[in-house]
C-alpha positions as CSV (number, residue, x, y, z in Angstrom):
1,X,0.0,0.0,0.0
2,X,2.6,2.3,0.9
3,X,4.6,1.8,-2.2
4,X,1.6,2.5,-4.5
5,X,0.9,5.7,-2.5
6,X,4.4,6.7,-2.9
7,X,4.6,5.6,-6.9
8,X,1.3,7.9,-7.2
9,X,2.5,11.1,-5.5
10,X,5.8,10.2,-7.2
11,X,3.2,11.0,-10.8
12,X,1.4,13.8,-9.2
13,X,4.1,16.3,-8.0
14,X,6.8,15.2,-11.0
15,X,5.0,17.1,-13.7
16,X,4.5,20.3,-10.7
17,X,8.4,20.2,-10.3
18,X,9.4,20.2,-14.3
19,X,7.5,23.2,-14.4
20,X,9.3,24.6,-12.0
21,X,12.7,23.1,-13.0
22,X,12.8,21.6,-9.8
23,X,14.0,18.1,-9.4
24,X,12.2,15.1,-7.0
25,X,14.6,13.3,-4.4
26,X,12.6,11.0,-3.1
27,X,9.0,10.4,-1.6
28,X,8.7,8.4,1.6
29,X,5.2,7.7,3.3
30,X,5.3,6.6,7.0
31,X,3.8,6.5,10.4
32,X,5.5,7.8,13.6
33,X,3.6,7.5,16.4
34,X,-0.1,8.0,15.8
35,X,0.5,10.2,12.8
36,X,1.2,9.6,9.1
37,X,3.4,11.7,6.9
38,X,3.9,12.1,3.2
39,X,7.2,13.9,3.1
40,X,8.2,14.6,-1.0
41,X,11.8,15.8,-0.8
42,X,12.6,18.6,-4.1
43,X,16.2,20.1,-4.4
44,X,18.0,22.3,-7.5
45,X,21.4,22.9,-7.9
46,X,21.9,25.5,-5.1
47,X,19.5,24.4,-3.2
48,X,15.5,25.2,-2.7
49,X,13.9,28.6,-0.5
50,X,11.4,27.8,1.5
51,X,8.9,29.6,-0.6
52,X,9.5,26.7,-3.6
53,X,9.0,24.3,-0.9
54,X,5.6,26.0,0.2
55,X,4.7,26.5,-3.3
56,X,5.0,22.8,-4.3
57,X,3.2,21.9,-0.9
58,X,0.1,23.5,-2.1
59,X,-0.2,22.5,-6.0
60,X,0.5,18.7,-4.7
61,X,-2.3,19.4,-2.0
62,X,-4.6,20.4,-4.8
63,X,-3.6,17.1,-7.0
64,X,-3.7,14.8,-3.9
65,X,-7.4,16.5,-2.9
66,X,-8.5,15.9,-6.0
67,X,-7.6,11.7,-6.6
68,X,-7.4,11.0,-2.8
69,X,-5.1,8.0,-2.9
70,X,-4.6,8.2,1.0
71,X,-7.5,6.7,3.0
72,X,-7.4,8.5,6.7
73,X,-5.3,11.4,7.8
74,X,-2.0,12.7,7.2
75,X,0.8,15.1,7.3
76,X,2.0,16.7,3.8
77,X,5.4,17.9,4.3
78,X,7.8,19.0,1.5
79,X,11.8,19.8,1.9
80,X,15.2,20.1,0.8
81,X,16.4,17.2,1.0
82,X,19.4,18.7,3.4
83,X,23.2,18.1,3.0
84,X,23.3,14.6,3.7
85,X,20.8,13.8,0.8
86,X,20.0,10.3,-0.4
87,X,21.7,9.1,-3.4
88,X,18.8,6.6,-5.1
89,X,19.5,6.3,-8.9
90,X,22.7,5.9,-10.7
91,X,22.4,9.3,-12.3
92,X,22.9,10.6,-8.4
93,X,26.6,8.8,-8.1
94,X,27.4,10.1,-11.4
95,X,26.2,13.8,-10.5
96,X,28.2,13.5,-7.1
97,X,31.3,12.5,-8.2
98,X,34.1,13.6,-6.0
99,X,31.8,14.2,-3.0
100,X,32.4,12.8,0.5
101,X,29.7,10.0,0.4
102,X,28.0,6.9,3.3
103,X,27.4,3.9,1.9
104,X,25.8,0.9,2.9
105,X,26.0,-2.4,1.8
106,X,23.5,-5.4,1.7
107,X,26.6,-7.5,2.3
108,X,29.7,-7.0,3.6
109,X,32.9,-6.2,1.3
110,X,36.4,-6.8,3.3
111,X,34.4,-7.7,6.1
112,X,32.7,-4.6,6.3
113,X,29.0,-3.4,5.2
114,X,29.4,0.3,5.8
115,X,32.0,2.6,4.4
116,X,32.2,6.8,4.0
117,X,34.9,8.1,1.7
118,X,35.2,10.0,-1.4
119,X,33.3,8.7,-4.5
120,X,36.1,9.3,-7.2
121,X,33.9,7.6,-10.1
122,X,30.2,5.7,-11.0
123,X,30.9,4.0,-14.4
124,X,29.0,0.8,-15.3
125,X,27.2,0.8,-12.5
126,X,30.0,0.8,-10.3
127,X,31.0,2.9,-7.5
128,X,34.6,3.7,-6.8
129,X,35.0,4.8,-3.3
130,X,38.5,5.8,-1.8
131,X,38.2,5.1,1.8
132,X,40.8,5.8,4.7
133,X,42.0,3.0,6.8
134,X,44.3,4.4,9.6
135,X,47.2,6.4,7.6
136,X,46.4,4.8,4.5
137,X,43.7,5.3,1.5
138,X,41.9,2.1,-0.4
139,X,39.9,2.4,-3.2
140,X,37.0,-0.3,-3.4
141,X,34.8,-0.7,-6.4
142,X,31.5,-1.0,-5.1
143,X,28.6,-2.2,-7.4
144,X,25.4,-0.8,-7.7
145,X,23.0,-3.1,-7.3
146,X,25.4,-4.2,-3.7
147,X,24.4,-0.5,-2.1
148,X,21.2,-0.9,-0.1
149,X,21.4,2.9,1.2
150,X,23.8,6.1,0.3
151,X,23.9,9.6,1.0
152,X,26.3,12.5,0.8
153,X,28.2,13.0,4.1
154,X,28.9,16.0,6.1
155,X,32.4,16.4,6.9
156,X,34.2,18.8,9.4
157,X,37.6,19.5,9.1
């Protein structure tokens, strides 16, 4: 149920954000505690304002209103997707190239499922990472169809 929900907001808001040359993240539709949220996560080179968020928000309250795929109530939130965004699709690894990424595996490489390091390439579906062990820097070639989550990740020097 929850993936068709998310596959049909996925339809309604895509055409909303092309005409606003705004690009769709990811939609996730969960419960936490009593409540359910619909949370559509948008983003644009740069960055999006809070007013494209708001904007967005109410056209895809319109669309939803008007097919009501969700039975009961819910939240509608929509947001940037923040700077440790999700990387879903293989055009993400190749747009992110040379960015600080986490990555998880569904299982483990050189004993190890989770890595963070820099993603120096994504060709053929392949992701090279170079991590740091200790003093010393690995690359690992990490499939695509291997990662079960990714995001970019924050680093503080």
């Amino acid at each position: 149920m929850n993936q068709n929900i998310t596959s049909v907001t996925q339809q309604l808001v895509e055409p909303i954000l092309e005409q606003m040359n705004l690009e769709l993240v990811e939609v996730e539709y969960k419960k936490e505690g009593k409540n359910w949220f619909l949370r559509v996560f948008i983003d644009k080179p740069g960055g999006v304002d809070i007013e494209e968020c708001g904007q967005v928000s109410e056209l895809l309250s319109e669309k939803l209103d008007e097919t009501d795929p969700i039975e009961g109530a819910y939240f509608l939130e929509v947001s940037s997707p923040g700077a440790e965004r999700p990387l879903k699709t293989p055009a993400d690894f190749k747009k992110y190239e040379g960015e600080h990424i986490y990555v998880k595996l569904y299982e483990p490489m050189d004993g190890e499922k989770e890595f963070e390091g820099t993603l120096v390439s994504f060709e053929n579906d392949v992701a090279a990472i170079e991590i740091r062990i200790k003093a010393r820097r690995k690359k690992l070639e990490v499939p695509f169809n291997k990662i079960a989550k990714a995001n970019l990740a924050v680093t503080f020097n």
